[in-house]
ROPA-973676 format. One record per residue (C-alpha): x, y, z; residue in three letters. Coordinates in Angstrom, 1 decimal. Layout:
% residues N
[[X, Y, Z], ALA]
...
END
This chain:
% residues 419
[[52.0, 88.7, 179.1], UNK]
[[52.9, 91.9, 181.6], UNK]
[[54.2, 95.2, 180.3], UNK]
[[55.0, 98.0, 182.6], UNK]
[[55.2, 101.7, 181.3], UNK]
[[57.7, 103.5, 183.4], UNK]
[[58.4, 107.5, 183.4], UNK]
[[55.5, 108.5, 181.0], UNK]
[[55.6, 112.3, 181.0], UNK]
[[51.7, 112.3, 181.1], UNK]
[[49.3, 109.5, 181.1], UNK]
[[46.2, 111.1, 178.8], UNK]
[[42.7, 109.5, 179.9], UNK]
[[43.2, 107.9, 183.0], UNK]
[[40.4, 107.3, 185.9], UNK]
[[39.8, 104.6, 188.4], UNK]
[[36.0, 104.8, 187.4], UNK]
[[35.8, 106.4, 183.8], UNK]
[[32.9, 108.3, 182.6], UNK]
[[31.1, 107.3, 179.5], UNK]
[[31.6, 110.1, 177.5], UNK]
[[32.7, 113.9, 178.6], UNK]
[[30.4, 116.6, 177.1], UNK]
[[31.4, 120.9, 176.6], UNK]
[[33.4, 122.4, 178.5], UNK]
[[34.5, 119.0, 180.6], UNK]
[[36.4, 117.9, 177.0], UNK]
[[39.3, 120.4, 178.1], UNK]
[[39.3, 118.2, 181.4], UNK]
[[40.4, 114.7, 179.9], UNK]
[[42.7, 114.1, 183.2], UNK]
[[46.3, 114.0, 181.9], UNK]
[[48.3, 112.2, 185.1], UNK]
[[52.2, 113.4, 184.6], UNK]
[[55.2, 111.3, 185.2], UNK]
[[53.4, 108.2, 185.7], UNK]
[[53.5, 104.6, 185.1], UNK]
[[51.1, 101.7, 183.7], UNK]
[[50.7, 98.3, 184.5], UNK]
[[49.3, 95.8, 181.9], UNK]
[[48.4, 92.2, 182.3], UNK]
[[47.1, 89.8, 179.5], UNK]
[[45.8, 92.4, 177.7], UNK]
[[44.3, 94.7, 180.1], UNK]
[[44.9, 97.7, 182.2], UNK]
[[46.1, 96.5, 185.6], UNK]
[[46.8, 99.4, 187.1], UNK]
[[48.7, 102.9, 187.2], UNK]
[[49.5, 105.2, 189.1], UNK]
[[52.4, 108.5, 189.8], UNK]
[[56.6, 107.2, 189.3], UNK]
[[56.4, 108.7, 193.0], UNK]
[[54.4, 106.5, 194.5], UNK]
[[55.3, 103.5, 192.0], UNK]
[[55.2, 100.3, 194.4], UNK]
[[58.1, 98.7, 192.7], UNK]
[[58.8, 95.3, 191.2], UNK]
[[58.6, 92.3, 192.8], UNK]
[[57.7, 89.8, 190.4], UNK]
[[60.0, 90.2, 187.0], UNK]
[[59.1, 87.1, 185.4], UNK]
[[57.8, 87.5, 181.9], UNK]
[[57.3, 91.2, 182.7], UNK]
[[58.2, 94.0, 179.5], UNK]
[[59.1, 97.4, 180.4], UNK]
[[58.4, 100.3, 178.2], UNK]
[[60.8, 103.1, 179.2], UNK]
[[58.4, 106.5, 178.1], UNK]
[[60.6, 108.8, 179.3], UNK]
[[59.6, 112.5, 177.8], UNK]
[[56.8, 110.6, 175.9], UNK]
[[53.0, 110.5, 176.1], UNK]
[[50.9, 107.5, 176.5], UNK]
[[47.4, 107.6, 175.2], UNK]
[[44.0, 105.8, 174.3], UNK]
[[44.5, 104.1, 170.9], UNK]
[[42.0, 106.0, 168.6], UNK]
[[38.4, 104.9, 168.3], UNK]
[[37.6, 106.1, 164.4], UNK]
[[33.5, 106.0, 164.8], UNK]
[[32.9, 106.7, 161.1], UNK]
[[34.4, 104.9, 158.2], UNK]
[[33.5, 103.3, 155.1], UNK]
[[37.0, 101.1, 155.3], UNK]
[[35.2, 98.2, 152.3], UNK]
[[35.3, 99.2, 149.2], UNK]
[[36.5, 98.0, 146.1], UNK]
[[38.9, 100.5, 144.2], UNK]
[[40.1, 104.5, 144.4], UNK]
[[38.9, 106.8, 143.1], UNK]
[[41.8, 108.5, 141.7], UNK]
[[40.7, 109.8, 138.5], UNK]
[[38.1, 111.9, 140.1], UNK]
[[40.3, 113.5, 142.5], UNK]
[[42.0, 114.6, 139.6], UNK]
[[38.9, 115.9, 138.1], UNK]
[[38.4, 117.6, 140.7], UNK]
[[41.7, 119.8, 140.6], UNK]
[[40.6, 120.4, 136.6], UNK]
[[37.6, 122.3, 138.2], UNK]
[[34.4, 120.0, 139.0], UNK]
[[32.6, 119.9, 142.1], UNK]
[[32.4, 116.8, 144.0], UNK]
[[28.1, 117.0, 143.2], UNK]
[[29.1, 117.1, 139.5], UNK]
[[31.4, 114.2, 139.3], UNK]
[[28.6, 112.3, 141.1], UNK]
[[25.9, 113.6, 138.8], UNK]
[[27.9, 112.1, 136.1], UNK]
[[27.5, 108.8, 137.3], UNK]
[[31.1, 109.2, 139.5], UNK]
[[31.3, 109.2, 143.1], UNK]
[[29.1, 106.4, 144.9], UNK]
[[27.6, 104.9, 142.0], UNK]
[[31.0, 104.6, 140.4], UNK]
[[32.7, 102.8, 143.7], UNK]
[[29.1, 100.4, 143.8], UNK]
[[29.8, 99.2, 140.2], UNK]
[[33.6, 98.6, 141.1], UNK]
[[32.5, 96.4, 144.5], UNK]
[[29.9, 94.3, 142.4], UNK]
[[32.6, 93.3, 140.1], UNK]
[[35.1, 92.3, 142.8], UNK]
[[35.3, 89.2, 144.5], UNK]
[[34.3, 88.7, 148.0], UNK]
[[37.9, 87.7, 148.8], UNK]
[[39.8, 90.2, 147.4], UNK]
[[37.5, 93.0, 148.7], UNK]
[[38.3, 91.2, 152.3], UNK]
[[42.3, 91.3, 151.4], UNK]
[[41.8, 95.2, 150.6], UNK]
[[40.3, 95.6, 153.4], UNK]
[[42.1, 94.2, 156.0], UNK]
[[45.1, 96.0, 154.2], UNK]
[[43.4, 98.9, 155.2], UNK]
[[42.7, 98.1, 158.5], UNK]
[[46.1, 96.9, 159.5], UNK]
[[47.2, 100.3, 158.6], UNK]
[[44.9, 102.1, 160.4], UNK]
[[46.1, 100.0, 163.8], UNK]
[[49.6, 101.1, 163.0], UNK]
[[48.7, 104.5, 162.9], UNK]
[[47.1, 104.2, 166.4], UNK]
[[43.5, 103.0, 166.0], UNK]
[[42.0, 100.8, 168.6], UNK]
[[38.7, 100.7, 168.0], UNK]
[[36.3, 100.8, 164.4], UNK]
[[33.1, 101.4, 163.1], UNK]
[[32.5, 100.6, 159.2], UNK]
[[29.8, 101.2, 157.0], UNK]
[[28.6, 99.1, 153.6], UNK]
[[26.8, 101.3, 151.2], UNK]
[[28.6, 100.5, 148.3], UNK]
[[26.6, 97.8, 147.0], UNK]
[[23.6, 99.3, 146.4], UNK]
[[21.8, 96.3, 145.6], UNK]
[[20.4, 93.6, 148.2], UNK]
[[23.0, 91.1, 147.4], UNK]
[[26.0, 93.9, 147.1], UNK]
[[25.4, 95.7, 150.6], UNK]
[[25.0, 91.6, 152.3], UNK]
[[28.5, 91.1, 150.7], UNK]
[[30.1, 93.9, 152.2], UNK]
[[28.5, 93.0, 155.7], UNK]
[[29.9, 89.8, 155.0], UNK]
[[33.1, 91.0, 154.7], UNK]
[[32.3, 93.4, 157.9], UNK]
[[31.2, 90.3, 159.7], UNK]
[[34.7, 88.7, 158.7], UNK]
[[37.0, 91.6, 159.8], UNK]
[[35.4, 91.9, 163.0], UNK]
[[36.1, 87.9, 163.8], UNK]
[[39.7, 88.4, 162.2], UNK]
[[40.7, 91.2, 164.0], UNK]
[[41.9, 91.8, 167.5], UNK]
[[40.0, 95.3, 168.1], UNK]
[[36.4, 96.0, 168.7], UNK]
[[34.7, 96.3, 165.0], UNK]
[[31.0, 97.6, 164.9], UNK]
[[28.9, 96.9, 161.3], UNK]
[[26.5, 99.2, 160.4], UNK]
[[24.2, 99.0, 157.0], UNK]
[[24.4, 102.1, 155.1], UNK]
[[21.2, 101.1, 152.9], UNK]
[[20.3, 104.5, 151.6], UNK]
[[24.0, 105.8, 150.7], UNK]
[[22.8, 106.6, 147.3], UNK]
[[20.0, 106.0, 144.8], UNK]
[[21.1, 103.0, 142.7], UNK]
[[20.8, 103.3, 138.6], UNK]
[[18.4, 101.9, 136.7], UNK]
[[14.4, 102.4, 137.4], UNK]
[[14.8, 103.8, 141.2], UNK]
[[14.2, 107.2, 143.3], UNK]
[[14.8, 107.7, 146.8], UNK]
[[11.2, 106.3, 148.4], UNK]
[[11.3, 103.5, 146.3], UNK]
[[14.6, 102.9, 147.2], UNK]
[[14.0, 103.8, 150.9], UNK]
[[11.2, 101.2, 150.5], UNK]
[[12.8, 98.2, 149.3], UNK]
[[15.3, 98.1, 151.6], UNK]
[[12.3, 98.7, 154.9], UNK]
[[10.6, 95.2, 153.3], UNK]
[[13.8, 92.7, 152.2], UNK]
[[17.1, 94.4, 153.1], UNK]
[[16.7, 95.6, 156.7], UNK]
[[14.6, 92.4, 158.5], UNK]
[[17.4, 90.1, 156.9], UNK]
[[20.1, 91.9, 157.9], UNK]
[[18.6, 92.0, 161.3], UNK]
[[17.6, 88.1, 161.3], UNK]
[[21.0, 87.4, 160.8], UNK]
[[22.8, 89.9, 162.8], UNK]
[[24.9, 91.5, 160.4], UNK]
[[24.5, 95.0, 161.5], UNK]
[[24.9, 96.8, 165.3], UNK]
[[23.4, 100.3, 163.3], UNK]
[[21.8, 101.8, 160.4], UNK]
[[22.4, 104.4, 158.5], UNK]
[[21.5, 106.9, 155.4], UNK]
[[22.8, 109.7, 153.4], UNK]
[[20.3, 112.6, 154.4], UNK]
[[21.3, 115.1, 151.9], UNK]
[[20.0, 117.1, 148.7], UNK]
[[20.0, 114.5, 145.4], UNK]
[[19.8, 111.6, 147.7], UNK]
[[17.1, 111.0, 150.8], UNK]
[[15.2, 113.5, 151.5], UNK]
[[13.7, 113.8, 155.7], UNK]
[[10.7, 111.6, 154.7], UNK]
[[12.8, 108.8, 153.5], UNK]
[[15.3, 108.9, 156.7], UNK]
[[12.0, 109.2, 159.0], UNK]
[[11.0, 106.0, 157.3], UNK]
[[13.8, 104.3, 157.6], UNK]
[[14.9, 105.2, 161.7], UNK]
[[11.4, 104.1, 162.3], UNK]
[[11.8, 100.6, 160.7], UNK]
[[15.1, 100.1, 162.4], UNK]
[[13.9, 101.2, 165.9], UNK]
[[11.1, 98.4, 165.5], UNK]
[[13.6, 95.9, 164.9], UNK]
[[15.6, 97.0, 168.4], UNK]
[[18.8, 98.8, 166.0], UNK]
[[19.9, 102.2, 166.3], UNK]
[[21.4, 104.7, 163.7], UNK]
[[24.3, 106.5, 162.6], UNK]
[[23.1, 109.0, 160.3], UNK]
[[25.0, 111.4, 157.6], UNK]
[[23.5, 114.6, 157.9], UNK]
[[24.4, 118.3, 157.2], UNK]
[[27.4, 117.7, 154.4], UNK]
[[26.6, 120.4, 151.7], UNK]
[[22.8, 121.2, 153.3], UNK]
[[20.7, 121.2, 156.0], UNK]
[[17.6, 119.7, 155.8], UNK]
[[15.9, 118.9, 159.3], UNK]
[[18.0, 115.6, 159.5], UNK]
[[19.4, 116.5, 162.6], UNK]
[[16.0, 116.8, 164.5], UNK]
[[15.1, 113.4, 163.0], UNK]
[[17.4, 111.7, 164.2], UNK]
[[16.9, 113.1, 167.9], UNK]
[[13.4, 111.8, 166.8], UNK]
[[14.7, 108.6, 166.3], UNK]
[[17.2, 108.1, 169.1], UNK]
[[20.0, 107.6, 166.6], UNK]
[[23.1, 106.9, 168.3], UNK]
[[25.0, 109.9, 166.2], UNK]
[[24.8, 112.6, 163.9], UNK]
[[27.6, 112.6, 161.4], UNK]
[[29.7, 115.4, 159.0], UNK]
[[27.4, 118.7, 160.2], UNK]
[[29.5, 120.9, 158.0], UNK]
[[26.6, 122.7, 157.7], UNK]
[[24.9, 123.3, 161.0], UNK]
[[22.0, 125.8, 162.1], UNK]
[[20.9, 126.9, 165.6], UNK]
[[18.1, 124.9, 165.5], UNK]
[[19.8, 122.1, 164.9], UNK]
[[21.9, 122.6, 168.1], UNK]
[[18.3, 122.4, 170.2], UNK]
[[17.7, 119.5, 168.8], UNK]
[[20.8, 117.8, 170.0], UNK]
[[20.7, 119.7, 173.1], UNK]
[[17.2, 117.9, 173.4], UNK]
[[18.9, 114.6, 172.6], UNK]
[[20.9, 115.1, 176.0], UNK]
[[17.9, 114.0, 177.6], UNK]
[[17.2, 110.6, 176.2], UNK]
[[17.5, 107.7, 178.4], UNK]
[[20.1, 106.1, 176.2], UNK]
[[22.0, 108.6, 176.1], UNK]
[[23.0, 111.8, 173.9], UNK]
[[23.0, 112.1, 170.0], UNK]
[[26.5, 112.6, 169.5], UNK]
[[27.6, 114.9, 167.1], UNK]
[[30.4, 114.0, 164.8], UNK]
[[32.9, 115.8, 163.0], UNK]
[[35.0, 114.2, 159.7], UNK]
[[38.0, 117.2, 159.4], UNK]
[[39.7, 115.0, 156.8], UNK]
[[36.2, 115.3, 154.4], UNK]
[[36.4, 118.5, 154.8], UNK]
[[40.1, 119.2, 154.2], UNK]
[[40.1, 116.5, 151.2], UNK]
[[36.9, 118.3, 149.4], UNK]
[[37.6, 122.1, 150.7], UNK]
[[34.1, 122.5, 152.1], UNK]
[[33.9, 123.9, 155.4], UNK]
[[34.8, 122.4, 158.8], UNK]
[[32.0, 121.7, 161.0], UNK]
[[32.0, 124.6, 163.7], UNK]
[[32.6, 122.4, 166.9], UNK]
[[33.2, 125.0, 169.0], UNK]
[[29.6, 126.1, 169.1], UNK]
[[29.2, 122.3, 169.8], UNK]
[[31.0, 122.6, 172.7], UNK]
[[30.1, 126.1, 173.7], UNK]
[[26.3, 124.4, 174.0], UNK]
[[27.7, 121.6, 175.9], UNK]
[[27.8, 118.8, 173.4], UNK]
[[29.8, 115.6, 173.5], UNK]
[[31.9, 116.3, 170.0], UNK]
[[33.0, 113.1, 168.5], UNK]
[[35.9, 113.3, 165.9], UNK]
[[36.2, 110.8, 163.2], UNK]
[[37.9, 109.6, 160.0], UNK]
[[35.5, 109.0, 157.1], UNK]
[[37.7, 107.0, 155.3], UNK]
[[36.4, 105.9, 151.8], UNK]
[[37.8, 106.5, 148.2], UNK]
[[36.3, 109.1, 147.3], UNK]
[[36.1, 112.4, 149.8], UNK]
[[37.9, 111.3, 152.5], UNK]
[[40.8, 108.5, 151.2], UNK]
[[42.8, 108.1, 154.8], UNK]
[[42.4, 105.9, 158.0], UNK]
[[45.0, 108.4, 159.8], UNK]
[[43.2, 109.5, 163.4], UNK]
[[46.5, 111.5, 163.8], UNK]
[[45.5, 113.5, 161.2], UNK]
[[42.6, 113.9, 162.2], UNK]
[[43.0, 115.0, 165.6], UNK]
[[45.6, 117.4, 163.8], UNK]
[[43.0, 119.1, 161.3], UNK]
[[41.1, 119.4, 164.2], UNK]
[[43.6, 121.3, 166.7], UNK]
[[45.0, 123.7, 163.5], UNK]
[[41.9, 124.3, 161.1], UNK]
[[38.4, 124.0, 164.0], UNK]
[[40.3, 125.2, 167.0], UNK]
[[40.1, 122.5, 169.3], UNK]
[[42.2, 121.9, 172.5], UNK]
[[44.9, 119.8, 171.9], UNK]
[[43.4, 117.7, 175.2], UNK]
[[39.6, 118.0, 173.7], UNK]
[[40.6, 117.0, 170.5], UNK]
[[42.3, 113.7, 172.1], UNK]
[[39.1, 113.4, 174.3], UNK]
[[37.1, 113.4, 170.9], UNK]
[[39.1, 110.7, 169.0], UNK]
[[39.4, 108.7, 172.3], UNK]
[[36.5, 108.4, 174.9], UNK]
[[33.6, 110.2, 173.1], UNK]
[[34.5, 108.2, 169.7], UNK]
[[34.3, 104.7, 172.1], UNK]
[[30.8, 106.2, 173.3], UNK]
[[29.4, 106.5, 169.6], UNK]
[[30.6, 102.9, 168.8], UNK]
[[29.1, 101.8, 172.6], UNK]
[[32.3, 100.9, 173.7], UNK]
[[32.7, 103.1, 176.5], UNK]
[[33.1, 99.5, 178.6], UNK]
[[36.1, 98.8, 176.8], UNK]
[[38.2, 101.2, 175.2], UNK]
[[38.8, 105.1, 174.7], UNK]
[[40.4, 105.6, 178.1], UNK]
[[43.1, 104.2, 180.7], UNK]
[[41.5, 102.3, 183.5], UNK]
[[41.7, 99.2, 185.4], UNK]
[[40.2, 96.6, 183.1], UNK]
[[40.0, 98.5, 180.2], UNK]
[[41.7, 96.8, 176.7], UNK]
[[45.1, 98.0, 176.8], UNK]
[[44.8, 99.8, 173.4], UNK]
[[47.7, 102.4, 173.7], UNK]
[[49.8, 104.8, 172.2], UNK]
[[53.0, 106.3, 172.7], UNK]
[[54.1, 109.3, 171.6], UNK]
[[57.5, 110.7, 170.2], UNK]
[[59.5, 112.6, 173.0], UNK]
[[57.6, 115.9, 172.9], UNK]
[[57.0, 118.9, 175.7], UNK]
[[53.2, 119.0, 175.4], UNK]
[[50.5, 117.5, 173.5], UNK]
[[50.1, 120.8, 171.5], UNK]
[[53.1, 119.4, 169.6], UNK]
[[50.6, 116.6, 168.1], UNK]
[[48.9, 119.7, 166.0], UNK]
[[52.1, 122.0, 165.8], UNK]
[[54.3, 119.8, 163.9], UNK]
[[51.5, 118.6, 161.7], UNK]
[[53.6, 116.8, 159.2], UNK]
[[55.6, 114.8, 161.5], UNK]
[[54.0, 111.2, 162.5], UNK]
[[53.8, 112.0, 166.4], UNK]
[[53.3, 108.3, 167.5], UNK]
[[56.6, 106.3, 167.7], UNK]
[[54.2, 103.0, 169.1], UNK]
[[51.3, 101.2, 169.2], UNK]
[[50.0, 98.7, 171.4], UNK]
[[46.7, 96.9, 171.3], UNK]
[[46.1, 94.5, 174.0], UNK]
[[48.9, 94.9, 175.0], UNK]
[[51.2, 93.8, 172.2], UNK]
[[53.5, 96.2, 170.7], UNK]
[[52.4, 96.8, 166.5], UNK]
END
């Protein structure tokens, strides 16, 4: 299969020899190449290059053109943080939470977590596949290319192994690049548990068996007040680094604890929510720029926060100290309940103050480099997966966050194939 783009009014993301991930200031400097053109052959980037200089046609046989006149072509999103397998919404809670109650207090009550890891032990494996890959398909429609997602619903042995099962089976299903990670400490599960005992079980049975079989690329935990505690995560990271896995670690929602410096510690891969976020904690991933694997990258979920009205994490200051600022959907059922990158990109333009160009350079290459796919997806270049976008016919990419409630992607294209 060949596919030419002709005429695109700007090609976002495009380099012969692409960077892994772009960091501060350089975010604003995602290379945008206008009035271009892009070659794709079975699947992959062939080549591009300026309408100008285009070399012509001299072989039209089986060869689709894509005429982008006044329209954008971009990186199909890379959504680095979801929690896409679950088992039912959570409907009833969002409503109890316009009657007045906090998101803590429904999950005090036995809501929240607890309530979605009751629903997922009663499902069946297939149907909680089915949902799921619902889900998924309409995520790629809306323009993702690339996925992480999380178990941490089962919260028992046996539950979080079905829902890397399910993982396992979305990933071979699917035509995009899927990364598992085990969220083993998402909650404390009822009955006779606390958060080291918990932490502990899943250090001795969950976590080697996971890893025996492969079932998990990270690891992660909820690092917040009511659910693990520093000691617990420290635990935890240092298990998983012994067994040659890195994390992905929630930290900073409602509090900050010293998560953040941990998981520098630790090496984890990224830092995730940082609603709340301190100066220290900014020297510690400052720090992290220094490890031979690469930086900490810090990762911002707008929808949460706009879903849950708690505040945005400040990414300017993330920027302002040089940081790679990674922007991602948190989609689960109960605080953030959409797979829509758009959006996201969109909260992130109108309500944190991003660059229209950093926030695509957030939800493109820096969201491949926090799934480690910077080899594959989350920019234009020769032999890159031809996971693309097209945009509606617009005058500049600030039109993505100015008409926030139109759908500013008219296609999608992964490997290639047109959605």
């Amino acid at each position: 299969m060949r596919r030419l783009f002709k005429n695109i009014k700007g090609l976002v993301g495009c380099y012969e020899a692409p960077p892994e991930w772009l960091a501060g200031q350089s975010m604003a400097e995602f290379p945008v190449l206008e009035n271009a053109w892009l070659a794709v052959e079975e699947g992959r980037i062939a080549a591009f290059g300026s309408m100008t200089d285009f070399p012509g046609i001299t072989d039209w046989s089986g060869l689709e053109i894509e005429d982008c006149e006044g329209r954008y072509v971009l990186p199909a999103w890379c959504d680095s943080h979801t929690h896409l397998v679950y088992a039912s919404d959570r409907g009833g809670e969002f409503l109890e939470r316009l009657q007045g109650k906090s998101y803590q207090e429904i999950a005090q009550s036995g809501g929240g977590i607890l309530n979605s890891a009751r629903s997922l032990r009663a499902l069946p494996e297939s149907t909680l596949l089915a949902d799921a890959q619902h889900r998924l398909q309409r995520a790629m429609d809306q323009g993702t290319g690339a996925m992480e997602i999380k178990s941490g619903y089962g919260l028992t042995l046996e539950g979080e192994l079905k829902m890397l099962r399910v993982i396992q089976a979305l990933k071979e299903e699917n035509t995009i690049p899927i990364k598992s990670t085990l969220l083993a400490c998402h909650a404390i599960p009822e009955g006779d548990w606390d958060a080291p005992r918990w932490t502990a079980e899943v250090i001795q049975h969950l976590l080697p068996q996971v890893a025996s079989e492969g079932l998990a690329d990270y690891v992660d935990a909820f690092c917040e007040e009511g659910y693990f505690g520093v000691d617990e995560l420290n635990k935890l990271l240092e298990a998983t680094q012994q067994m040659g896995l890195r994390a992905k670690v929630h930290v900073n929602q409602f509090t900050a604890l010293g998560g953040v410096a941990a998981s520098v510690h630790w090496n984890a891969l990224s830092v995730d929510h940082l609603e709340q976020l301190t100066a220290e904690d900014i020297t510690a991933l400052q720090g992290g720029l220094k490890n031979d694997q690469g930086p900490v990258f810090p990762v911002a979920l707008p929808g949460c926060s706009h879903f849950l009205s708690i505040p945005y994490t400040p990414v300017r200051k993330l920027i302002d100290a040089n940081l790679p600022v990674v922007l991602a959907s948190d989609h689960n059922p109960g605080s953030a309940p959409s797979g829509n990158m758009t959006l996201v990109v969109q909260l992130a333009m109108v309500k944190m103050g991003m660059l229209p160009i950093e926030a695509i350079a957030a939800a493109t290459i820096n969201g491949a480099a926090a799934m480690e796919l910077s080899h594959e997806v989350g920019v234009i270049a020769p032999g890159w997966r031809a996971n693309v976008l097209v945009t509606t016919p617009m005058t500049g990419l600030e039109e993505i966050g100015y008409r926030f409630g139109d759908n500013p992607v008219e296609k999608v294209f992964i490997n290639g194939i047109l959605r």
